[in-house]
C-alpha positions in Angstrom: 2.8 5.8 -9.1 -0.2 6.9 -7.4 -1.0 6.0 -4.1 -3.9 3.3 -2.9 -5.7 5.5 -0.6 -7.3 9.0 -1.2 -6.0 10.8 1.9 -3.9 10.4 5.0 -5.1 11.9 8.1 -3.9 13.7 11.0 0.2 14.0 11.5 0.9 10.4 10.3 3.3 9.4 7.8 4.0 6.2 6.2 7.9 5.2 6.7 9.2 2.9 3.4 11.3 -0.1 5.0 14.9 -0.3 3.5 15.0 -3.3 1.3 16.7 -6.6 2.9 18.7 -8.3 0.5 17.0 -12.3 0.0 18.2 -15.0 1.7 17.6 -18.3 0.3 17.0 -19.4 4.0 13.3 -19.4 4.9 12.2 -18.0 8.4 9.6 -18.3 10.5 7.2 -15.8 11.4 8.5 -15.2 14.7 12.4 -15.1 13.4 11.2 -12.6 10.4 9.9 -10.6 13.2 12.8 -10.5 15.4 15.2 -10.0 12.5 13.1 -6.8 11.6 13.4 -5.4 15.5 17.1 -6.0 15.0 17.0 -3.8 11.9 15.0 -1.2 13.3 17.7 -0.2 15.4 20.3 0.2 12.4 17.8 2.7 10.1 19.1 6.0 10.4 17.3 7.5 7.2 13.8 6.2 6.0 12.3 7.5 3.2 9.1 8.9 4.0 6.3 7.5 1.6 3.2 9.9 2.6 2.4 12.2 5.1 -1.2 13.4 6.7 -3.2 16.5 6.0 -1.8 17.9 9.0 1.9 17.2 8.6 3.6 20.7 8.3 6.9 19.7 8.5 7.9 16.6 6.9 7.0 16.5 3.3 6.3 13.2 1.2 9.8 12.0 -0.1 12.0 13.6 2.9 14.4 11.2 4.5 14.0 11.0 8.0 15.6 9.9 11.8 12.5 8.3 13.8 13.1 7.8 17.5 13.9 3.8 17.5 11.2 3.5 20.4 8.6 4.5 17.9 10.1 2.3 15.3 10.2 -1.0 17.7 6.3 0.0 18.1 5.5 1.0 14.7 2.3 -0.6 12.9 2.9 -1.7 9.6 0.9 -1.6 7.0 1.1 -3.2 3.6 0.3 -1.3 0.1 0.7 -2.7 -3.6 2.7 -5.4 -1.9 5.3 -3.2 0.1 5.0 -3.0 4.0 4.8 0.5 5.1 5.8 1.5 8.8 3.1 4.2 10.2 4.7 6.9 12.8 3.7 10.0 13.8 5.2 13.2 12.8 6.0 14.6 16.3 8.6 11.0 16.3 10.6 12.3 13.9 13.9 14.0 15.1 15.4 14.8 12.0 14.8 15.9 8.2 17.2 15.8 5.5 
């Protein structure tokens, strides 16, 4: 599947979010939010979706360990659908 942008810049790499299994219960907003902070704290390999031009280290499809600070303050992104969470390389601690 190609990607919906041409090039990502600097050291950034776009995280994929583990799937959540669905819940026929519908959430708010806020509560989808809060549930997602809770989760961040539980990821302990993310796949790692696309990396910037300047990335020399982590490679598109590497599984990574992101510091959960810079997961709780991640900027997500959506593409084709999917939400993406953006991180920097130098947040990654390790590479599988």
């Amino acid at each position: 599947m190609s990607k919906p942008f041409k090039k990502l810049r600097g050291r950034t790499i776009f995280l994929d979010i583990p799937e959540r299994k669905k819940s026929e219960i519908h959430l708010t907003a806020e509560a989808e939010e809060a549930m997602m902070q809770e989760a961040l704290k539980l990821w302990t390999k993310l796949g790692v979706y696309a990396v910037g031009e300047d990335c020399d280290e982590v490679k598109e499809g590497d599984k990574v360990y992101v510091r959960t600070g810079a997961l709780e303050n991640a900027e997500k992104i959506e593409m084709d659908g999917v939400i993406k969470l953006v991180a920097m390389e130098h947040d990654v601690i390790l590479i599988w």
